[in-house]
C-alpha positions as CSV (number, residue, x, y, z in Angstrom):
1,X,13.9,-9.9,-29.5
2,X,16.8,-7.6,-29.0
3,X,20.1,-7.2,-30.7
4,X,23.0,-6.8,-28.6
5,X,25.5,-6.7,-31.8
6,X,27.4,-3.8,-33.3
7,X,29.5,-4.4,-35.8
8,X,33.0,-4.7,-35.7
9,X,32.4,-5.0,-31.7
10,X,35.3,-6.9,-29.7
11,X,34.0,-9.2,-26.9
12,X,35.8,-6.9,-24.3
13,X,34.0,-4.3,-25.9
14,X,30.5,-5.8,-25.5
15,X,31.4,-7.1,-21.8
16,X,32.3,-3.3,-20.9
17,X,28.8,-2.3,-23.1
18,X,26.9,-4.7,-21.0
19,X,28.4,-5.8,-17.6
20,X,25.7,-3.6,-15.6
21,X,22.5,-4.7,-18.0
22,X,23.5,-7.9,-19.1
23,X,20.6,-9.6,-21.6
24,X,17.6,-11.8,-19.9
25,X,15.5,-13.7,-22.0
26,X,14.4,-17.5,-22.2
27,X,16.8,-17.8,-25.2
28,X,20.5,-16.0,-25.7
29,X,22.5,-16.5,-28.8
30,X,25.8,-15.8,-28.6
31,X,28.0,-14.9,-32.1
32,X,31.1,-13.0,-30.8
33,X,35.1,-13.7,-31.7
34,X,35.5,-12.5,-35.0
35,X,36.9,-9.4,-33.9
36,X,38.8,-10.7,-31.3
37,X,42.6,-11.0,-33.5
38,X,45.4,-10.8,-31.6
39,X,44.3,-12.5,-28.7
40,X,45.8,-16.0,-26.8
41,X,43.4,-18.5,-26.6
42,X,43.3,-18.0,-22.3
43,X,42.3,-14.9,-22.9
44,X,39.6,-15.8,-25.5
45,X,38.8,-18.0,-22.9
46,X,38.4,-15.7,-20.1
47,X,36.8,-13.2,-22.3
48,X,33.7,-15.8,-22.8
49,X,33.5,-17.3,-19.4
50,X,32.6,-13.2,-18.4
51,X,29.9,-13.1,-21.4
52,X,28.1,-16.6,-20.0
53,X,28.4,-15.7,-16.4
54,X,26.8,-12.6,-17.3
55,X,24.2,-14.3,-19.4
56,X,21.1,-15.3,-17.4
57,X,19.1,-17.6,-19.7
58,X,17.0,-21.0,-20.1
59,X,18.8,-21.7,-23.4
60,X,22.4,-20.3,-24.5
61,X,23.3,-20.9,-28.5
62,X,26.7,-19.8,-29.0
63,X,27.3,-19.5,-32.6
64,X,31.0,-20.4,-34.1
65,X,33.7,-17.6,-35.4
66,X,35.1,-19.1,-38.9
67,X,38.6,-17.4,-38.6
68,X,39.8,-18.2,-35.4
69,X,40.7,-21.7,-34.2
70,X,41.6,-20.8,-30.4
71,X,38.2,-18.5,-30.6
72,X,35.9,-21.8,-31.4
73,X,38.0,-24.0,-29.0
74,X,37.3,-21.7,-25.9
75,X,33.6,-21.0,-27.1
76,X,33.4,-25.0,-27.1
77,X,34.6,-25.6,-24.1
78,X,32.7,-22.9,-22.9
79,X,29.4,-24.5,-24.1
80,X,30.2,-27.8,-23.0
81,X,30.6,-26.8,-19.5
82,X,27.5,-25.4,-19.4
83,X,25.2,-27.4,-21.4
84,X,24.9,-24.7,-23.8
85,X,24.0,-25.2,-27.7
86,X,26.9,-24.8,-30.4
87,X,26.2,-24.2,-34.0
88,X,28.8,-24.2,-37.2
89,X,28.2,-21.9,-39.8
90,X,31.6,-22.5,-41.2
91,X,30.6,-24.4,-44.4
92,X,28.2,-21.7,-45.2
93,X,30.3,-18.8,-45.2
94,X,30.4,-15.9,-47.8
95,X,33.5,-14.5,-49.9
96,X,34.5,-12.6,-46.7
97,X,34.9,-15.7,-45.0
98,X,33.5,-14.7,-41.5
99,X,29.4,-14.4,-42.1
100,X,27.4,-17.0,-43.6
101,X,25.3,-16.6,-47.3
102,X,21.7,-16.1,-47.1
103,X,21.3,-19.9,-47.0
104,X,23.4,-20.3,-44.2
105,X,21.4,-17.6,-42.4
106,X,18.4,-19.3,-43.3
107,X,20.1,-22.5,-41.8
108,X,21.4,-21.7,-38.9
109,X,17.6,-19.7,-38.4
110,X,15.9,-23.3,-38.9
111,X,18.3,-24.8,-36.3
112,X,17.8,-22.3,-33.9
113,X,13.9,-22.5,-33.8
114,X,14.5,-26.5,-32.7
């Protein structure tokens, strides 16, 4: 298992980090967009299609921002294109309104392990 995540980490950010050593495994989960304010949604968009082009994997799980609406639409459309997994933590979030509580962790670990 590796962690590609640092906090506060823009998906621009992470593509530049990564473009030349992108992850391999059999399973990827993706959980970017909550940094990505300020952004149009074609951006957002373009963004992501670089991070799953770069991703070579069996089984992609993108994981859903809370706080952006034009972040989840792109990720969804994203997913859907490519048969990839998409999971909601949204009703599980914590006072900060972005991650989840320790049940949603919990959660979204179970639905990940399907």
């Amino acid at each position: 298992c590796q962690n590609f995540g640092i906090r506060g980490l823009r998906t621009s950010q992470w593509i530049q980090k990564n473009h030349s050593n992108p992850p391999k495994a059999d399973r990827v989960i993706i959980s970017l967009g909550s940094n990505d304010f300020g952004l149009t949604e074609s951006q957002l968009k373009k963004h992501y299609l670089t991070v799953r082009k770069l991703i070579n994997s069996q089984s992609v799980i993108w994981i859903l921002c809370r706080n952006s609406a034009e972040a989840r639409k792109a990720v969804t459309e994203i997913a859907i294109a490519n048969n990839d997994t998409i999971l909601d933590s949204a009703a599980e979030l914590s006072v900060d309104g972005v991650h989840p509580t320790s049940a949603g962790y919990k959660n979204l670990s179970r639905k990940i392990k399907k």
